[in-house]
N, C-alpha and C positions, 0 to 999 in steps of 0.2 A: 504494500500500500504506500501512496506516497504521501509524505510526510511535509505540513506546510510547515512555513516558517515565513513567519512577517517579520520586515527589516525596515528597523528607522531610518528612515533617508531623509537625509537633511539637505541635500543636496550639494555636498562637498562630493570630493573625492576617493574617502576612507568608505564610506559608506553604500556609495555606488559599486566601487570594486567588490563590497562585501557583497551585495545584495547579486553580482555577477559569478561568481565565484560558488554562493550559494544556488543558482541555478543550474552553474555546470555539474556540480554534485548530484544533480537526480531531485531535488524537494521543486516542493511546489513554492513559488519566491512570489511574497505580494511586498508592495514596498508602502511605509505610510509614513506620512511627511506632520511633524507635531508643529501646532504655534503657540507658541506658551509666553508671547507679551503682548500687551494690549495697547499698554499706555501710550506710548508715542511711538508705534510704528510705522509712519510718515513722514518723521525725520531722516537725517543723512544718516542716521546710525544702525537705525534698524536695515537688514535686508531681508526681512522675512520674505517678501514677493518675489525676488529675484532668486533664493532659495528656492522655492519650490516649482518654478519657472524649471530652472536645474535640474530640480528630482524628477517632475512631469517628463522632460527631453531624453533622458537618461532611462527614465521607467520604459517610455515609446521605443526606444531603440535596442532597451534589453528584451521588449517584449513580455514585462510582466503589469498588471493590474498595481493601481496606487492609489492611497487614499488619504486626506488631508483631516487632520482633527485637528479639535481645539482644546489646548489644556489649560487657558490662560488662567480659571480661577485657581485652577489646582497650586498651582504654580506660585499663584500669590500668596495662597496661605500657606501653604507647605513650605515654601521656599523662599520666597521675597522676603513674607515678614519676620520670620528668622535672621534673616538676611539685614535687616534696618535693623533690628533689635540686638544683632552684636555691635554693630557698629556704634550704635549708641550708648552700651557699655563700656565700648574703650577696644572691642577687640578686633580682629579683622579675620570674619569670618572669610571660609571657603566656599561657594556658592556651588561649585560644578561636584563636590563631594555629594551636596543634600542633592542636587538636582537628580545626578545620577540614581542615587537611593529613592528619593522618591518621586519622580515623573520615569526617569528613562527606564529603570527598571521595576517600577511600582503601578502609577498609573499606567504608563503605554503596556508592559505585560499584562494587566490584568485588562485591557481594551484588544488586548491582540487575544489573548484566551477567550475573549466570549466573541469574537471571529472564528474561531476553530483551531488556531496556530496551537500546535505541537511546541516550537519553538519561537522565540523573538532571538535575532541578530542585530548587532549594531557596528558599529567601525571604528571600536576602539581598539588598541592595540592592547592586548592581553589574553591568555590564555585559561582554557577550563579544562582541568583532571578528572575522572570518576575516580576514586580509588575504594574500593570496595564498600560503595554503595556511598559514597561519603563525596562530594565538591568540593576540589581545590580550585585558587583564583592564582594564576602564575603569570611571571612576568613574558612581556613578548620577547619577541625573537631581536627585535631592533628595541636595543637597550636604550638609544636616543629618543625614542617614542613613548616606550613602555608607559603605559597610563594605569595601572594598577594601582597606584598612588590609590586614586580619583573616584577606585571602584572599592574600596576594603570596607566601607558599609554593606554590601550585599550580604545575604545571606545563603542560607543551603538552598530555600525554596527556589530562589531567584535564580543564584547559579545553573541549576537543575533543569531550567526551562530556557538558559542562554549559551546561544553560540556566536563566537568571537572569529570569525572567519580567517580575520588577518593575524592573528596572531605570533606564525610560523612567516610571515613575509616582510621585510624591508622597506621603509616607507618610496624608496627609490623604486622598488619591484611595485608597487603599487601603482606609484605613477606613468612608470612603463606601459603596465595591464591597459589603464586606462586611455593612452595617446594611441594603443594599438588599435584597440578596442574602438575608437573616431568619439569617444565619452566627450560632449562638447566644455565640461569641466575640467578634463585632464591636467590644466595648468592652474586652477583656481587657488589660490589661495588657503591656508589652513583658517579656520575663525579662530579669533582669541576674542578676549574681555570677558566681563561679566558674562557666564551663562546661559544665551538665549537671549540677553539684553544688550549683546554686542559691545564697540567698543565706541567711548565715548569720555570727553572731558568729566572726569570721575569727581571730583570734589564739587563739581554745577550740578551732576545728575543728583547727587547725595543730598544737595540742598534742595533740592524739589519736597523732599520728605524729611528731613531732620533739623530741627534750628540750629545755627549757630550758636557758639558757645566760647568766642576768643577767649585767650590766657596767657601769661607768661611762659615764655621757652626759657630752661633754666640749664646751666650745666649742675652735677651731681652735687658742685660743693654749693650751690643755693645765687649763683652771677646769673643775672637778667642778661641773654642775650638776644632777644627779638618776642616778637606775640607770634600763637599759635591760634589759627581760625577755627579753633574744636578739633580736640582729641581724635575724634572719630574720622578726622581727613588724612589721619598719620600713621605709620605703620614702622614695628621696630625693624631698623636697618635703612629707613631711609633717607634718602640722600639729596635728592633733587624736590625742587620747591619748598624750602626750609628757608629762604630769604634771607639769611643771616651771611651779612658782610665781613669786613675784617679780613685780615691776613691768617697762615698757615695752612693746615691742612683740611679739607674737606668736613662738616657737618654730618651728624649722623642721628635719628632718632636711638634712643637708645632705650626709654623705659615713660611709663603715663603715670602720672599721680591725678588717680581721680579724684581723688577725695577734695584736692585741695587746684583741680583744673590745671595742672603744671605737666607739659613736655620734656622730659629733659633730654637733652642734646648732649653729644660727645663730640671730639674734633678727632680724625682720623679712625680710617677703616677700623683697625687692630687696637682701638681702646678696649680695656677689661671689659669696660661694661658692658660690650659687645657681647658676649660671649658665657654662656652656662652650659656647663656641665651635666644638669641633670633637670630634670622635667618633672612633673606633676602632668594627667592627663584624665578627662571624665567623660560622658557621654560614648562609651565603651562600646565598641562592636565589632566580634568576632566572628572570620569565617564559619570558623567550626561551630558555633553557636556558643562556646564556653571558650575562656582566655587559656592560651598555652600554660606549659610548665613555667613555674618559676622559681625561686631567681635560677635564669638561666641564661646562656648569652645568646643573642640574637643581631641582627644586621636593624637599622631603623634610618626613618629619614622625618625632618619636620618643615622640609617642605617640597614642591615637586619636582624641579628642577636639581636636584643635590645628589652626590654620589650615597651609596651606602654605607653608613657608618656603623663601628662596631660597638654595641650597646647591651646592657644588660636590664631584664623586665624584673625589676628588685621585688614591686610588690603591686598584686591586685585584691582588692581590698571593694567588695564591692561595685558602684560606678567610677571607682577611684581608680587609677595605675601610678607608678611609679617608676623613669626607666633613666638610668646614669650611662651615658655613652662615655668610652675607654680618653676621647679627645674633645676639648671646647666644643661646642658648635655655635658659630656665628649667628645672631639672629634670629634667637628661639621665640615666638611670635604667638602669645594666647590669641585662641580662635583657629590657624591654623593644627593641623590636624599630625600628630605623630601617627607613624603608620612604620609596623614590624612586618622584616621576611626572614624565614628559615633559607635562606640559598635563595630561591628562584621561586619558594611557598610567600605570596603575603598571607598574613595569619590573619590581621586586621588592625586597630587601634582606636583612636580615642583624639578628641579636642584638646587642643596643650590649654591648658586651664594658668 
């Protein structure tokens, strides 16, 4: 019997090759295109229409059936307001973690199951295990891609009903597939920025929904040196648009005092304050449904772009974790997300708290 599988198409190129790739296999391939923002999708920012423009073209020429939903409320509650609600504590949440978790593999699966799909596919780069009766989440094949980071919210259900096409192929082999293939995306662009909200002058967008809140930017020992237009526009390790003049070395966010509305700043990359050792993490979610062994040593990273680091899961404790890596790490960022791998196993992790 042949076996469907619906695949988000977004109308990039990751996802078209998936959804290709998946038909060469023998399943039955339907593709369906999500729009999950409302608010200003008529600006230069959004491309939602030119997206599915893409998916449509690409659906026509692979020859499968495609269908267009809407998840824009989902999306706001699940995921937006979350999303304003870290930021306006101070922290700098990851948007494309929850999104993942709950539209791409929460809503769109459970909208693809009461279609008939067997499976959902998507175009991320990572890989899915059975191992005796059990779902692992592993890294892809092209370790400069690997998006596993971004997936270690799923769970077993999830896993269990998703296939990750590209997993085994190089982002270069993909784009190959597709220019052979006459994909009229084949050269497009990868999207970045916020999640489904594209990319866009971040600290205006922000203002649309958060009041301002200036304040003193201070360095550690308590010297004024510039205002801060609210906490929530700043992020630790940053470097550009900190306004702050003067001679030596480069500006750096380094740490928020909410309590008392104060940024403090450091000067130069390789200040201390840059830099801890050890983590605190909560909002806890593991592959296997329960947290690995511990204290045990593991590989970890906290945030997506960053090599593996060697680290140790001291203690879980509840929604609580606790993980000390062997060397500094630059830039450890409450609201971003720690996320552990056994080798090439993500296990899952938790919110750096």
């Amino acid at each position: 019997m042949v076996r469907r599988v619906i695949v988000g198409m977004s109308g990039g190129v990751d996802s078209s090759v998936a959804a290709w790739l998946l038909k060469q296999q023998g399943y039955e391939v339907v593709g369906l295109f999500m729009k999950n923002w409302e608010d200003d999708d008529t600006d230069e920012y959004c491309t939602s229409r030119e997206d599915l423009v893409d998916a449509v073209s690409v659906a026509q020429i692979l020859g499968i059936e495609i269908e267009a939903v809407n998840f824009s409320a989902e999306y706001r509650e699940r995921v937006f307001s979350n999303f304003l609600t870290e930021y306006q504590a101070g922290r700098t949440p990851n948007p494309d973690v929850l999104c993942n978790a709950e539209i791409k593999f929460k809503a769109f699966l459970d909208h693809a199951i009461a279609l008939g799909a067997d499976w959902i596919a998507t175009g991320h780069y990572a890989q899915v295990r059975e191992v005796d009766g059990r779902f692992e989440l592993l890294k892809a094949a092209d370790a400069s891609k690997d998006q596993s980071y971004f997936l270690y919210r799923l769970n077993q259900a999830q896993l269990s009903k998703t296939l990750f096409p590209l997993g085994r192929l190089l982002k270069r082999e993909v784009r190959e597939l597709a220019r052979s293939l006459g994909l009229p995306n084949h050269a497009k662009r990868d999207s970045t920025g916020i999640c489904f909200i594209g990319e866009r002058p971040f600290r205006e967008f922000l203002m649309r929904y958060l009041p301002t809140a200036p304040g003193p930017m201070q360095t550690p020992e308590g010297r004024v040196v510039g205002e801060h237009q609210g906490l929530m526009y700043y992020t630790i390790g940053q470097r550009h648009g900190l306004g702050i003049g003067g001679q030596g070395e480069a500006w750096y966010v380094a740490d928020k005092d909410l309590a008392a509305n104060r940024l403090i700043v450091v000067q130069g990359h390789d200040h201390p304050a840059l830099y801890k050792r050890s983590l605190a993490a909560d909002e806890l979610s593991w592959i296997e449904g329960a947290p690995p062994a511990f204290p045990q040593n593991y590989a970890g990273k906290t945030r997506y772009r960053q090599p593996d680091a060697p680290c140790t899961l001291t203690q879980v404790s509840g929604e609580r974790c606790e993980v000390e890596f062997a060397q500094v790490q630059w830039a450890v960022t409450p609201g971003q997300s720690v996320v552990l791998y056994d080798d090439a196993v993500c296990l899952g992790g938790g919110v750096i708290a």
